[in-house]
Z-matrix of the N, CA and C atoms (Angstrom, degrees):
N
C 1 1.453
C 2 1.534 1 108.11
N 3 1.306 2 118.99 1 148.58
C 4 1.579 3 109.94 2 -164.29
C 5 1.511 4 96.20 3 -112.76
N 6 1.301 5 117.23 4 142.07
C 7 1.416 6 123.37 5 166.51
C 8 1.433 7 128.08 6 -96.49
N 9 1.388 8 106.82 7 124.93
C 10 1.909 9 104.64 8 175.61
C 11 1.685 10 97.38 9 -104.26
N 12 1.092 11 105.37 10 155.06
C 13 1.411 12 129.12 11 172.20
C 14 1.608 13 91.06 12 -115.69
N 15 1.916 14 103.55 13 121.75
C 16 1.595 15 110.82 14 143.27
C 17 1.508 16 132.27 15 -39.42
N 18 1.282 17 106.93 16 131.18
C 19 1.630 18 100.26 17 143.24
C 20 1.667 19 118.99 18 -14.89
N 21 0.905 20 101.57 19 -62.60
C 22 1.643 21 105.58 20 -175.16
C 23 1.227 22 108.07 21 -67.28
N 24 1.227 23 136.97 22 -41.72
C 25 1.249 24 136.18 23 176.96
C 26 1.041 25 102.10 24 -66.65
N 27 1.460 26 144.33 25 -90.66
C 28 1.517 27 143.18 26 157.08
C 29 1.944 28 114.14 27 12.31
N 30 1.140 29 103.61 28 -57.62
C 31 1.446 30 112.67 29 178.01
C 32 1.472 31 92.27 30 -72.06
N 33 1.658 32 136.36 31 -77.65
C 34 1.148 33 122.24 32 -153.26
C 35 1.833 34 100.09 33 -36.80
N 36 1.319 35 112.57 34 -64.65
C 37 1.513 36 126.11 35 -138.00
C 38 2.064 37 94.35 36 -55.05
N 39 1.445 38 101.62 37 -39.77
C 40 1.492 39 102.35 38 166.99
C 41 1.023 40 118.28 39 -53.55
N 42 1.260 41 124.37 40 -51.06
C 43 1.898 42 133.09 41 -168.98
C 44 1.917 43 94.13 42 -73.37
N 45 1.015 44 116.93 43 -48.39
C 46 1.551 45 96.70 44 157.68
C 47 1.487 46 146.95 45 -32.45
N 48 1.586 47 94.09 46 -60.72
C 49 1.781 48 110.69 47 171.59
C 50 1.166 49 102.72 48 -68.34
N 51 1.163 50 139.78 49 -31.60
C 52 1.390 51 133.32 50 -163.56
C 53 1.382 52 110.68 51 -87.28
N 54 1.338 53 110.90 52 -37.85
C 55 1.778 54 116.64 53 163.45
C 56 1.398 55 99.88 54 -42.40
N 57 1.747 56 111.54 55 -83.28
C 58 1.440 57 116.73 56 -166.95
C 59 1.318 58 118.85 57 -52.18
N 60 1.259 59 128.15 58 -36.18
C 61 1.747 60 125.07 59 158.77
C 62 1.265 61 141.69 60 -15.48
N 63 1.837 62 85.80 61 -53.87
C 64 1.864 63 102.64 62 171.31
C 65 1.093 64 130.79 63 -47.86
N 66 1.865 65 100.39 64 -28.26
C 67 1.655 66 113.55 65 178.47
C 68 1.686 67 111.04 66 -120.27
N 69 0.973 68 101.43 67 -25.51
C 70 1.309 69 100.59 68 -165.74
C 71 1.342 70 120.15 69 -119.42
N 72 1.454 71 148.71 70 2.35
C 73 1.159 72 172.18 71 -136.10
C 74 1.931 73 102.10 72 -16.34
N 75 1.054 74 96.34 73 -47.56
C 76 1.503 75 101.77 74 -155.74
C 77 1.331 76 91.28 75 -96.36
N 78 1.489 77 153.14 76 -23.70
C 79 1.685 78 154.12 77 147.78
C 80 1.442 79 93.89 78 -40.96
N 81 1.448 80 132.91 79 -51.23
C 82 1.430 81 124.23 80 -170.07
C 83 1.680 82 110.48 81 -68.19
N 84 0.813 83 116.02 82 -44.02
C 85 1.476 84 128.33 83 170.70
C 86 1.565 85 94.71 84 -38.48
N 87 1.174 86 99.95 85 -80.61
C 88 1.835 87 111.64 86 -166.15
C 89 1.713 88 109.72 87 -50.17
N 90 1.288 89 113.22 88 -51.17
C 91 1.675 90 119.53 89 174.91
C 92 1.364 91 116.82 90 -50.85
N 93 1.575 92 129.95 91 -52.40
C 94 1.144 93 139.97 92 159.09
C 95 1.135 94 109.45 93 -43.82
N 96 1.740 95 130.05 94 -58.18
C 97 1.646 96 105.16 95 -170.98
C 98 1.419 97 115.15 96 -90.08
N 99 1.460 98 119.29 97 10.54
C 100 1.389 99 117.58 98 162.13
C 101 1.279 100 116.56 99 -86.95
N 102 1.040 101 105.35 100 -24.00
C 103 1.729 102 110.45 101 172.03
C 104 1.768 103 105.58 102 -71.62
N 105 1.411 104 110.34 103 -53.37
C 106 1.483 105 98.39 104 -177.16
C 107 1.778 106 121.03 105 -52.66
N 108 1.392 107 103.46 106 -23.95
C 109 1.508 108 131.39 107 -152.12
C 110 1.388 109 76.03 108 -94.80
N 111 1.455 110 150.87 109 -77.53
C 112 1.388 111 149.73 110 -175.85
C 113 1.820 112 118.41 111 -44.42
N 114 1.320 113 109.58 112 -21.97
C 115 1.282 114 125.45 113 175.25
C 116 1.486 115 103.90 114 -74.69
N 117 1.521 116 119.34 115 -76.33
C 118 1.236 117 133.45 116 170.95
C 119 1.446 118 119.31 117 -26.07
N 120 1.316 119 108.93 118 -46.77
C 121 1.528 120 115.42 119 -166.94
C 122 1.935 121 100.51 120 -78.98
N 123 1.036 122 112.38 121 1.42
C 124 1.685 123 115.92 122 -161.97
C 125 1.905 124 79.97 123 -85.43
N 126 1.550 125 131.59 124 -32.00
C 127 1.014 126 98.33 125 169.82
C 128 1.289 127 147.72 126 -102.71
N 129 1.579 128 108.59 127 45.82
C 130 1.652 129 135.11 128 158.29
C 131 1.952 130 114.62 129 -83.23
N 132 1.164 131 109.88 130 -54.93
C 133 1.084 132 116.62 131 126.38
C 134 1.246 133 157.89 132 158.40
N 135 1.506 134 113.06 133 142.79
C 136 1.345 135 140.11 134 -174.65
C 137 1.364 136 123.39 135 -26.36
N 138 1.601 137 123.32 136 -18.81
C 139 1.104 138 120.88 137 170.65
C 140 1.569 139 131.14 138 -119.61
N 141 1.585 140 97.78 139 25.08
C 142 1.222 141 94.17 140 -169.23
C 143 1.428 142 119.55 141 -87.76
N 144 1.633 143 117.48 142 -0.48
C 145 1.637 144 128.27 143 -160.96
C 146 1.349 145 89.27 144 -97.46
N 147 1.539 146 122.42 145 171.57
C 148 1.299 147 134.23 146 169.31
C 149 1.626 148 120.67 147 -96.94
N 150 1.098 149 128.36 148 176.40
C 151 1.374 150 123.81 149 -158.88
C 152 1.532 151 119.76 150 -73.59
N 153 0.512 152 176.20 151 82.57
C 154 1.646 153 165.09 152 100.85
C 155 2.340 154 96.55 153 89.86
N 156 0.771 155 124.76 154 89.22
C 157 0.888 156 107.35 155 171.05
C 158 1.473 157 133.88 156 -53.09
N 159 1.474 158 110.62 157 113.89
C 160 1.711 159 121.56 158 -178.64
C 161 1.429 160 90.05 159 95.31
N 162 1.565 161 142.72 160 9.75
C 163 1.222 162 122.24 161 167.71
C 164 1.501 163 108.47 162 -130.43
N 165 1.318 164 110.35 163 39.99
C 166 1.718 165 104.49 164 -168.85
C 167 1.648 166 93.28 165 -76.15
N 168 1.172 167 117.76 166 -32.26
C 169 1.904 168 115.12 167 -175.15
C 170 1.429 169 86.75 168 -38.86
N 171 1.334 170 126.73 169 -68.62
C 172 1.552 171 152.10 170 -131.81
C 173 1.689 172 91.80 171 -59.39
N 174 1.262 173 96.92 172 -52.29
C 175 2.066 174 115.03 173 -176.87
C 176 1.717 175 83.32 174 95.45
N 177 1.311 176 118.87 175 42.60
C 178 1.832 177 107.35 176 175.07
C 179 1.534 178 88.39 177 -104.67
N 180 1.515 179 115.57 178 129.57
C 181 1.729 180 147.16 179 164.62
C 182 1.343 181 106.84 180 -82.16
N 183 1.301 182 113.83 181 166.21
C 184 1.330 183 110.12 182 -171.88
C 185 1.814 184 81.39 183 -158.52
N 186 1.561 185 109.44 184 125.37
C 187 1.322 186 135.75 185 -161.40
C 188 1.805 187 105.76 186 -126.08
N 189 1.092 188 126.38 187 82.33
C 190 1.325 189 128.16 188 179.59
C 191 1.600 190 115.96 189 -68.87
N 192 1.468 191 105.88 190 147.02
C 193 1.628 192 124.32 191 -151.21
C 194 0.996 193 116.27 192 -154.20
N 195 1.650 194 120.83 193 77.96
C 196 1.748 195 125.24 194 -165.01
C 197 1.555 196 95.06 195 49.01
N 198 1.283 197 139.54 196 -128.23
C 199 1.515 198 135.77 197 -172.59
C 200 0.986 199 125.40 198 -102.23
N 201 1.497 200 111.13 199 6.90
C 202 1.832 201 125.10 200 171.35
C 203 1.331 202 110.99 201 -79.75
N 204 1.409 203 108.68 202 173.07
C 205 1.483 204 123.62 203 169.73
C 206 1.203 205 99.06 204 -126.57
N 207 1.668 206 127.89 205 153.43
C 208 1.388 207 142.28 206 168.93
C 209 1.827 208 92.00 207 -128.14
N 210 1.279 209 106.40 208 105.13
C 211 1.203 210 113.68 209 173.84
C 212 1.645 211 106.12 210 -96.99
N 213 0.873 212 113.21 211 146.10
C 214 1.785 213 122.03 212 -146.11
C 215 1.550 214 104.81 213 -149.43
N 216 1.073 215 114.98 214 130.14
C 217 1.773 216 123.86 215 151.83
C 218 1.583 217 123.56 216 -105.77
N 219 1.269 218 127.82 217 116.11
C 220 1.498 219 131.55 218 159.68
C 221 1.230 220 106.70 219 -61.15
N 222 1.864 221 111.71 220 104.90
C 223 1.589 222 101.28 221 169.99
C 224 2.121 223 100.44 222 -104.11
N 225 0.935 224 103.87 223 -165.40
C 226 1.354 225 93.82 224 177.61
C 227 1.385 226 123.72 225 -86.25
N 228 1.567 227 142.69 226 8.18
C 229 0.835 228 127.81 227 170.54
C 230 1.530 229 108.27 228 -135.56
N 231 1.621 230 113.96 229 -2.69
C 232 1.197 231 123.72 230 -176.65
C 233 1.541 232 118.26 231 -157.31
N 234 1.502 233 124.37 232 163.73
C 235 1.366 234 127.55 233 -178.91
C 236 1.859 235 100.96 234 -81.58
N 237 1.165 236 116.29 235 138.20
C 238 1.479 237 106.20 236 159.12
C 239 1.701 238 102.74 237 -108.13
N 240 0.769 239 139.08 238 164.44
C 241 1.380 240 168.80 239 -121.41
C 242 1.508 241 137.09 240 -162.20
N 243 1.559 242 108.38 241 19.70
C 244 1.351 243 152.06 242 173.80
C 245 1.640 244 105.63 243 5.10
N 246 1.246 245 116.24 244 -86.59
C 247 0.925 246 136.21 245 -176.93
C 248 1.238 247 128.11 246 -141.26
N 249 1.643 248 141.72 247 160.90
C 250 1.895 249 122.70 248 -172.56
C 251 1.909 250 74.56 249 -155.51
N 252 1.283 251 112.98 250 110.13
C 253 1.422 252 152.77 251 178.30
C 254 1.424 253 124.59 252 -109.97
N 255 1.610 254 118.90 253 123.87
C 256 1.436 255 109.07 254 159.13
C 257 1.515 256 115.58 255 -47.86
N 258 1.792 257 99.14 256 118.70
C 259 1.866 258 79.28 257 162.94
C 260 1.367 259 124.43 258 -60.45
N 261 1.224 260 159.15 259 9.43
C 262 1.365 261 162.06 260 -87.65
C 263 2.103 262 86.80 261 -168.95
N 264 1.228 263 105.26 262 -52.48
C 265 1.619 264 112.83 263 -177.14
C 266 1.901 265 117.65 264 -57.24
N 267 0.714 266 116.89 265 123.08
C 268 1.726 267 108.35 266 164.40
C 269 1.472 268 105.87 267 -28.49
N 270 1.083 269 159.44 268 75.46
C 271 1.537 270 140.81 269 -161.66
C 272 1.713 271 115.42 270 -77.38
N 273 1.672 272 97.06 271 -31.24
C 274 1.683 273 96.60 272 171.59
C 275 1.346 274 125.73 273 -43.32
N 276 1.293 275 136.10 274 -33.49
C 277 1.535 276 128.92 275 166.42
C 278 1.369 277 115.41 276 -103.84
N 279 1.677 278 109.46 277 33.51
C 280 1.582 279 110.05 278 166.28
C 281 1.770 280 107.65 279 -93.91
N 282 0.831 281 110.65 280 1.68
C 283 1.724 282 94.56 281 -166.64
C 284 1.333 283 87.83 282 -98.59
């Protein structure tokens, strides 16, 4: 199953590295491609995370990643890629 990452996701995962950069240059490197690498792997499989709390209507998953979230939708022919969030944030009024 192939995975797209949103716009929004795309932007989060930047606004991430770019946080950790300021201090850490080469941690951002590594966080970013574990996140892409944690995205990717969602399509082995797609249903193994639990629901997104307050968005199970939505079918949005929530896939934990060192202290990130990869919030995710199973559509039928592909992963979408919602959002990638500090778990640390309220995330319910991020989408």
């Amino acid at each position: 199953m192939k995975v797209i990452l949103s716009e929004r996701a795309r932007r989060d995962l930047r606004t991430i590295a770019a946080w950790i950069s300021k201090d850490r240059p080469i941690a951002a490197k590594k966080i970013a491609l574990g996140l892409r690498v944690a995205c990717a792997m969602l399509a082995e499989q797609p249903y193994a995370y639990q629901f997104a709390e307050g968005r199970e209507n939505e079918g949005v998953r929530r896939a934990p990643y060192s202290r990130y979230l990869v919030l995710y939708r199973v559509e039928e022919s592909h992963i979408s890629i919602v959002r990638i969030l500090d778990g640390a944030r309220d995330v319910s009024g991020l989408f």
